[in-house]
VEXSE-898587 format. One line per 8 residues: their letters; for each residue z, x, y of C-alpha. Coordinates in steps of 0.001 Angstrom, whole numbers, padded with zeros to 6 digits. Layout:
a	Z/X/Y; ...
***
This chain:
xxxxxxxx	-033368/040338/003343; -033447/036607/002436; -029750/036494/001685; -028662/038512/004608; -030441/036154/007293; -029026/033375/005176; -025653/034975/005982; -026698/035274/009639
xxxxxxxx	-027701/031454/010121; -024688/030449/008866; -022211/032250/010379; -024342/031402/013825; -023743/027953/012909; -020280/027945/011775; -018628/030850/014292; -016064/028164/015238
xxxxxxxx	-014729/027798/011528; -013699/030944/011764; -010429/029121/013740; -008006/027609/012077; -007914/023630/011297; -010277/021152/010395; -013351/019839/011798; -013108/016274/012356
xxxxxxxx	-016458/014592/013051; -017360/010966/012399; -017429/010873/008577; -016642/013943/008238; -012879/013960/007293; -011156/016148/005458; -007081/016841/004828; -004382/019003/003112
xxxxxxxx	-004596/017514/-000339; -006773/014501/-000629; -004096/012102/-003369; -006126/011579/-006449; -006663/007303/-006866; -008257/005087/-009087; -010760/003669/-005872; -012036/007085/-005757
xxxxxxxx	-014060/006610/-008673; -014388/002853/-008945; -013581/001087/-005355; -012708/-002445/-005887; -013156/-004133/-002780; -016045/-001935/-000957; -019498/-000376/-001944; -019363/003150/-003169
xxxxxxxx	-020470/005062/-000380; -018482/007958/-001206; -018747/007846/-004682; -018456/010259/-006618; -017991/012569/-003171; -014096/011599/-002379; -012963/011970/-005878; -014532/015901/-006153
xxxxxxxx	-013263/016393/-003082; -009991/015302/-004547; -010051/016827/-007017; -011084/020448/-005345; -008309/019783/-002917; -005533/019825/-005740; -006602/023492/-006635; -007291/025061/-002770
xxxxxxxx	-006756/023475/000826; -008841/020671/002246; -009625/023558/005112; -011472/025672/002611; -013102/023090/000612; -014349/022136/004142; -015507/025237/004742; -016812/026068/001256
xxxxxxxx	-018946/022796/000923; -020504/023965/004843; -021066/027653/003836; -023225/025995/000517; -025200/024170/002792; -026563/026416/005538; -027013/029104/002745; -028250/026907/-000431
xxxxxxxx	-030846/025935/002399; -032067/029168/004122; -032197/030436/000498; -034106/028184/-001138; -036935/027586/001522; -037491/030984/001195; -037842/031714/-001871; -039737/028456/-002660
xxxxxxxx	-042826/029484/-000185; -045526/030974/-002207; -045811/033806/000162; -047828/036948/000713; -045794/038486/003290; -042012/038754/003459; -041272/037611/006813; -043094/034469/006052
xxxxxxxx	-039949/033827/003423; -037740/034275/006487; -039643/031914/008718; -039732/029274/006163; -035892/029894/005681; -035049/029271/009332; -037976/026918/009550; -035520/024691/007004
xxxxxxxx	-032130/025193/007860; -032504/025128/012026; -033514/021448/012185; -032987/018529/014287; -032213/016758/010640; -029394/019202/009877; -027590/019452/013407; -028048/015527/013448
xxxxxxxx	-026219/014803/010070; -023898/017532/010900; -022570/015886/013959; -022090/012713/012235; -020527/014489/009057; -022895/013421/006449; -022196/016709/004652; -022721/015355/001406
xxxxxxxx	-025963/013721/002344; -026876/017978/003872; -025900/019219/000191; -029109/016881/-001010; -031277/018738/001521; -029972/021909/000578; -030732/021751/-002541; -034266/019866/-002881
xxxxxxxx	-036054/023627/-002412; -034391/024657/-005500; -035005/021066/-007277; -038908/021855/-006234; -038598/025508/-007692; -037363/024505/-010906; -040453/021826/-011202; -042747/025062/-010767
xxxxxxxx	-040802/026942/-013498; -040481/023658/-015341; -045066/023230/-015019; -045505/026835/-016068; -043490/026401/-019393; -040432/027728/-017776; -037167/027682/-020928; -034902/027359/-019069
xxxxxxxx	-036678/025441/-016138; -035087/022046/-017215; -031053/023617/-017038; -032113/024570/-013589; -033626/020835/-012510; -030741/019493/-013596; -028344/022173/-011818; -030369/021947/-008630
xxxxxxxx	-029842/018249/-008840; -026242/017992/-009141; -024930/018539/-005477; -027113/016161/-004301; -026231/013540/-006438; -022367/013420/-004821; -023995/010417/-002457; -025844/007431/-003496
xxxxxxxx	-028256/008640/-001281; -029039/012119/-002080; -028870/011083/-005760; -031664/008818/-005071; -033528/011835/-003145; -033441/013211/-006239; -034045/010525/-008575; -037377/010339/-006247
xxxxxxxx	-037946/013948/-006151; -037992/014514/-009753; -040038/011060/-010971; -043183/011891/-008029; -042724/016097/-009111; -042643/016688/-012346; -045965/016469/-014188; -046532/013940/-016888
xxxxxxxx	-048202/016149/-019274; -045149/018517/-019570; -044578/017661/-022817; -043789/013454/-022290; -040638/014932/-023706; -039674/017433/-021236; -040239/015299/-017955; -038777/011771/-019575
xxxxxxxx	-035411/014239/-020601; -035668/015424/-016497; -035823/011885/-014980; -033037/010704/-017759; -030742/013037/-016707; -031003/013249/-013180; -030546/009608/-013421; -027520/010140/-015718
xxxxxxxx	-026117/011972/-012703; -026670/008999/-010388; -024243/007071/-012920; -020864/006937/-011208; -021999/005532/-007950; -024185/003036/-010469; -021279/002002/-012712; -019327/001516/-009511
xxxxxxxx	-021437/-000163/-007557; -021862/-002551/-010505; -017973/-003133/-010899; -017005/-003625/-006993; -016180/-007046/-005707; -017710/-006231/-002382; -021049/-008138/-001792; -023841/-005827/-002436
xxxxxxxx	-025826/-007351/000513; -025407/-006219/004127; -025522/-007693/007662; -029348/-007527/008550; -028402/-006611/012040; -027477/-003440/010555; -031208/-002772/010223; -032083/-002714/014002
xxxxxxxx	-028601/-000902/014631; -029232/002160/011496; -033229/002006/012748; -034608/005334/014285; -033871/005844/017884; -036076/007442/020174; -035032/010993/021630; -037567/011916/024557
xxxxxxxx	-040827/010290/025414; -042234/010501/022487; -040645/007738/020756; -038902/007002/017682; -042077/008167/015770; -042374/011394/017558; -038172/011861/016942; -038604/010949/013190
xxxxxxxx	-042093/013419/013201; -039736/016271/014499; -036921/015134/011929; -034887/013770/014222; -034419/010209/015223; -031157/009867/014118; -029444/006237/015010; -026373/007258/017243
xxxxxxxx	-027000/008531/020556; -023467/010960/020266; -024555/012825/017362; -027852/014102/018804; -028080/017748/020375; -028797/017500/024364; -031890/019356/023343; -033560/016804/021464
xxxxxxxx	-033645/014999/025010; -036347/017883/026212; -039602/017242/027502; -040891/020521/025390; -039561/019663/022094; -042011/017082/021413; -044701/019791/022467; -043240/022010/019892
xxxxxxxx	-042880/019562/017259; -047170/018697/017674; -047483/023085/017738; -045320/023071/014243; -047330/020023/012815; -050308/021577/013569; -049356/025035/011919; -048293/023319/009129
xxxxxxxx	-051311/021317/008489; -052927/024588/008021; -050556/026211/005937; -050539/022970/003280; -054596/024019/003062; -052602/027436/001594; -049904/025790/-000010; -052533/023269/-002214
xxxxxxxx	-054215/026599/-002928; -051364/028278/-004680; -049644/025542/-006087; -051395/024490/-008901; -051435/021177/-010746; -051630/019113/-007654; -047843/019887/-006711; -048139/020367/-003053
xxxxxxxx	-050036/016996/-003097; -047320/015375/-004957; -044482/016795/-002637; -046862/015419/000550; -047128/011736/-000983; -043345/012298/-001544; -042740/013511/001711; -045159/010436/003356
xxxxxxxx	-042974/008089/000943; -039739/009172/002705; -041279/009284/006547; -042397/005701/005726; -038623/004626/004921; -036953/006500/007579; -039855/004278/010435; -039119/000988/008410
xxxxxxxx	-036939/-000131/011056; -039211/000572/014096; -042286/-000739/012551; -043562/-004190/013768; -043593/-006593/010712; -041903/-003991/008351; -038351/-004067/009946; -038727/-008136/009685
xxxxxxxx	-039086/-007299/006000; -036392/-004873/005647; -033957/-007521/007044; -034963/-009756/004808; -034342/-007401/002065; -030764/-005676/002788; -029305/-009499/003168; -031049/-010548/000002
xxxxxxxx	-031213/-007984/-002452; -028169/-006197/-003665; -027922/-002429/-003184; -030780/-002950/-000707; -028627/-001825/002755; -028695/002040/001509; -032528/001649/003029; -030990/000638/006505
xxxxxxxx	-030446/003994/007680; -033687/005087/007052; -033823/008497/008685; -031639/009861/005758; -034811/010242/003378; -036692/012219/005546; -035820/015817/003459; -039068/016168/001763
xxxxxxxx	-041039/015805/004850; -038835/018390/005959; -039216/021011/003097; -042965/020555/003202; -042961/020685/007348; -040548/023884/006886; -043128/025191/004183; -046663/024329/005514
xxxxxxxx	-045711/025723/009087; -044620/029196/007126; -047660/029226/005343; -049746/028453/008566; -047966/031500/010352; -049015/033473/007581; -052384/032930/008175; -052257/032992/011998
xxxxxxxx	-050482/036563/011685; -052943/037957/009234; -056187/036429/011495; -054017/038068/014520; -053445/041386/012223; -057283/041798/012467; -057000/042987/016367; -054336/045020/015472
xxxxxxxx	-050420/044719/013892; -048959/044067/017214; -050786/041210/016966; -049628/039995/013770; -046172/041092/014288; -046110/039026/017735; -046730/035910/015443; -044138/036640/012872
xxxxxxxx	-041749/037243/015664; -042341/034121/017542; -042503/031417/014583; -039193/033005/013414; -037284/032250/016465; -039074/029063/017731; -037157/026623/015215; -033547/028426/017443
xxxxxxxx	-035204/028078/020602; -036159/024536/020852; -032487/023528/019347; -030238/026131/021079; -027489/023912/020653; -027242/024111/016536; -025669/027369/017368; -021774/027877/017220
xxxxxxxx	-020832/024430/015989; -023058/022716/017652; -022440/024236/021028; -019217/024145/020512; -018454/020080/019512; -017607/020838/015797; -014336/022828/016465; -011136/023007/014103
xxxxxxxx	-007744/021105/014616; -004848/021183/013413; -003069/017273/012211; 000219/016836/013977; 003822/016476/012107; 003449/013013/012281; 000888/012973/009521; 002845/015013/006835
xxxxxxxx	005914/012535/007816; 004247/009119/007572; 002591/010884/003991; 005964/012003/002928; 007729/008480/003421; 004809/006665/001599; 004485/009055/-001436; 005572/006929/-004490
xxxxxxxx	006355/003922/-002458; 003710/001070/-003504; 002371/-001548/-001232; -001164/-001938/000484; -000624/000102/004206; -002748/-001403/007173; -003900/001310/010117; -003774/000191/013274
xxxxxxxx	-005338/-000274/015852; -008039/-002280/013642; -011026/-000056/013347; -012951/002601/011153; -012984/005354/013942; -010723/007079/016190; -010737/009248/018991; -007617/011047/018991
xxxxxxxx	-006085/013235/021766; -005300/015812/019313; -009087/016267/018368; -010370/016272/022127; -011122/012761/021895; -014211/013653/019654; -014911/010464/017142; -014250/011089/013702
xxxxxxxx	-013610/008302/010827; -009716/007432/010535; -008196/010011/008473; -005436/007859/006771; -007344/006321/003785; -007612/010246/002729; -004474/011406/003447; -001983/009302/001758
xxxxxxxx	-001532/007851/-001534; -001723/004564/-000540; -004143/001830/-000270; -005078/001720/003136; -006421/-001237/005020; -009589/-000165/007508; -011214/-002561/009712; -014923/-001855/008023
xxxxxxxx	-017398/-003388/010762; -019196/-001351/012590; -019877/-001103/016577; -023404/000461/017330; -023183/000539/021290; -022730/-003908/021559; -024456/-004618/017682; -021893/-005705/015131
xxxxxxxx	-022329/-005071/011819; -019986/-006633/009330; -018619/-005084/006757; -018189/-005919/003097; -014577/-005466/002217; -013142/-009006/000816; -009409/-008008/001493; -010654/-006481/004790
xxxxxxxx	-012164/-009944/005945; -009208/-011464/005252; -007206/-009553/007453; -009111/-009353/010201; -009443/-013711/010410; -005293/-013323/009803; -005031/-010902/012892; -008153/-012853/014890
xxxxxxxx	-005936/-015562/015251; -002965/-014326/016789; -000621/-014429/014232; 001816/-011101/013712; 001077/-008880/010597; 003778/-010025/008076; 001231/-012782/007839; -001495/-010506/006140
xxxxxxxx	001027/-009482/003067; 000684/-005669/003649; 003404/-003899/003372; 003257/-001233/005754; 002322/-000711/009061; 001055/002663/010199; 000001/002561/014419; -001714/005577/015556
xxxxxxxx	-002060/006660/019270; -005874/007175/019877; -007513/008017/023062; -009310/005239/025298; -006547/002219/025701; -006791/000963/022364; -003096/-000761/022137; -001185/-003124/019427
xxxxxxxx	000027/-006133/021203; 003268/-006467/020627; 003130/-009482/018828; 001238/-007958/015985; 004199/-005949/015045; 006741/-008603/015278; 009068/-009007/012149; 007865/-005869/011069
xxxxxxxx	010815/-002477/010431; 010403/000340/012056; 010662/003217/009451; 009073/006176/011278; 008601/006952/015146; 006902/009664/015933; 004563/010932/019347; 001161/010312/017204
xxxxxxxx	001787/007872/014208; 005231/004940/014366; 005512/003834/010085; 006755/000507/009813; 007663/-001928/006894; 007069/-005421/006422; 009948/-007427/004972; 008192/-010413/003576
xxx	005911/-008479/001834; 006669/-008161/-002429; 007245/-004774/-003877
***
């Protein structure tokens, strides 16, 4: 039963997919065959964001097309999630599996990141209900329960982010008296998964320390009249305005997020009950830990602090989007408000099962009401395309042919014609083997926030003053039509060769520029 709705959210979710193409949605990019590089693993000149997540998907693209891995790496997420909050809910009555199991996967959190293509950030909250299971096998003396930690722990290590989750999950979960042994091995090695962002971040010649106006631009945005702390309490909140479902906007859904909170207060009275050892306790401080991160940057005095920090600390700018480490207030919302059904349905069941039933019914569809708009890729805005000629040209003339290539016109994101004008992160970094220059600062409605890409910088002050591109030293040139007037003066491209025209992408070839 558990498997089969699991099966049913996800193809709700994902009906579009069933199209040809790729879905191209802010950061999440994928194409053909992503060229296997050296910066994949260990970026020189920026922080590893997307380490080690570009250089799997690399490699998984070498074996099958980017459009399944795509759709593989999706699939995981909406089922690894449904799945797991189910079966994690210590529950008496089967349907309260199933509303724990929707209560997880049909949130504001997950449409949110899935509109802004944080994918690899959604594997991390996909699999934290089966990180949490394994700690109960791994408490009750469980063999094999530390294999299973470390398996649960895996996918959402592919970010710096979700590693961290982890990291966090597994130091605050797993009880100290299991052994000494046991738990020290479970932090060690979920922290031995977090090495390859570590080593890289620890190699890079990018400055480690961010723009602290990236704090008020990444801070939690309000979605209704509730606030940014009533967004963030219904696990939304998310920082860009495009990537939030028209729903979220609703007078109700604040209503319904107080009606969940207060169902789930009195399912964690259950939950503390049948847990033993203090574990739902733990997962709540946990849980409290994260909500306090993700409000950092709405909180008077605190988001002073936080500036402070991500401009003086290294490493300190992955808090600035804050909103990302609210998954374990999400499992135990998802869990507590199951477990509070449960006890409103068998208090109901007392005047008779259609009574009860009634209150199964209704918790299992509320989390689909209140966000209609998760439904069928996300009302429609996360819908496959196909890349034009242009791109397997400009790929095919770079292939073996060395030189740093600069995209123009001078920004991270696009908004092609081809894609319906929908934003997605410039594809051409990705898609051939190439180093390819990206203007890495970043507009949040009129905030700036600079990047940290040395070679970048340099660049950008070349091009700020007027002078053409043979100046920079690139050695190609790669212009892309996008939608919304975004042109290359003319001057940009002078002395450059023109080695490619086509309708989307013109190729061209600096002379000056050494081998």
């Amino acid at each position: 039963m558990l498997a089969g709705l699991g099966l049913a959210v996800t193809l709700l979710v994902l009906a579009p997919l069933a199209a040809p193409g790729y879905v191209l949605s802010y950061d999440m990019v994928f194409v053909p065959h992503q060229p296997w590089r050296a910066e994949l693993v260990v970026p020189s000149d920026s922080l590893p964001r997307a380490v080690p997540l570009d250089a799997l998907v690399s490699l998984a693209s070498q074996v099958v097309p980017g459009w399944l891995v795509q759709r593989l790496v999706l699939v995981a997420v909406l089922l690894l999630a449904t799945v797991g909050a189910g079966l994690l809910v210590p529950a008496r009555h089967p349907v309260t599996r199933l509303v724990a199991a929707v209560g997880y996967a049909w949130t504001p959190y997950l449409a949110e990141r899935l509109l802004i293509g944080h994918w690899g950030l959604l594997l991390a909250y996909a699999s934290l209900p089966w990180l949490v299971s394994a700690v109960i096998r791994l408490r009750a003396g469980g063999r094999r329960a530390l294999p299973l930690l470390v398996l649960a722990a895996v996918p959402a290590a592919v970010t710096p982010t979700g590693g961290l989750i982890a990291l966090a999950s597994t130091v605050v979960l797993v009880p100290r008296r299991a052994g000494g042994r046991v738990g020290a091995a479970a932090v060690g090695l979920v922290l031995l998964l977090n090495a390859p962002w570590l080593v890289a971040a620890a190699l890079t010649r990018a400055d480690a320390r961010t723009d602290p106006d990236g704090v008020a631009a990444f801070a939690a945005r309000a979605e209704n009249w509730s606030g940014a702390l009533g967004a963030l309490a219904g696990t939304g909140g998310i920082w860009n305005a495009q990537t939030t479902p028209v729903s979220r906007s609703s007078p109700l859904a604040p209503v319904a997020t107080a009606v969940v909170l207060a169902v789930a207060v009195l399912g964690y009275q259950a939950l503390s009950r049948r847990w033993s050892g203090g574990l739902a306790h733990r997962l709540a401080g946990l849980a409290a830990g994260g909500f306090l991160l993700a409000a950092l940057g709405v909180l008077p005095g605190l988001s002073g602090l936080l500036e402070w920090s991500v401009a003086t600390v290294p490493g300190a700018g992955v808090l600035r989007d804050g909103q990302k480490f609210l998954v374990p207030y999400a499992l135990l919302v998802a869990v507590g408000f199951a477990l509070g059904v449960e006890r409103l349905a068998e208090a109901a069941g007392r005047a008779g099962r259609v009574g009860a039933g009634a209150v199964l019914a209704g918790a299992l569809v509320l989390p689909v009401v209140v966000l209609p708009d998760l439904a069928f890729g996300a009302a429609g805005r996360l819908r496959p395309v196909a890349y034009p000629a242009d791109w397997n040209a400009v790929a095919a003339r770079l292939d073996g042919r060395p030189g740093e290539v600069l995209s123009l016109p001078f920004g991270a994101y696009r908004a092609y014609p081809w894609n319906g004008g929908r934003t997605a992160l410039d594809p051409l970094p990705r898609y051939v083997d190439a180093d390819v220059l990206v203007d890495d600062t970043l507009w949040v409605g009129p905030s700036e926030v600079s990047g940290e890409n040395p070679r970048v910088a340099q660049v950008r002050r070349v091009l700020a003053t007027g002078a053409p591109v043979t100046a920079t030293g690139v050695r190609w040139v790669v212009v892309q039509r996008v939608v919304g007037g975004h042109r290359v003066d003319p001057a940009t491209l002078v002395g450059l060769r023109e080695e490619y025209a086509g309708t989307d992408l013109t190729l061209y070839e600096n002379p000056m520029a050494g081998g």
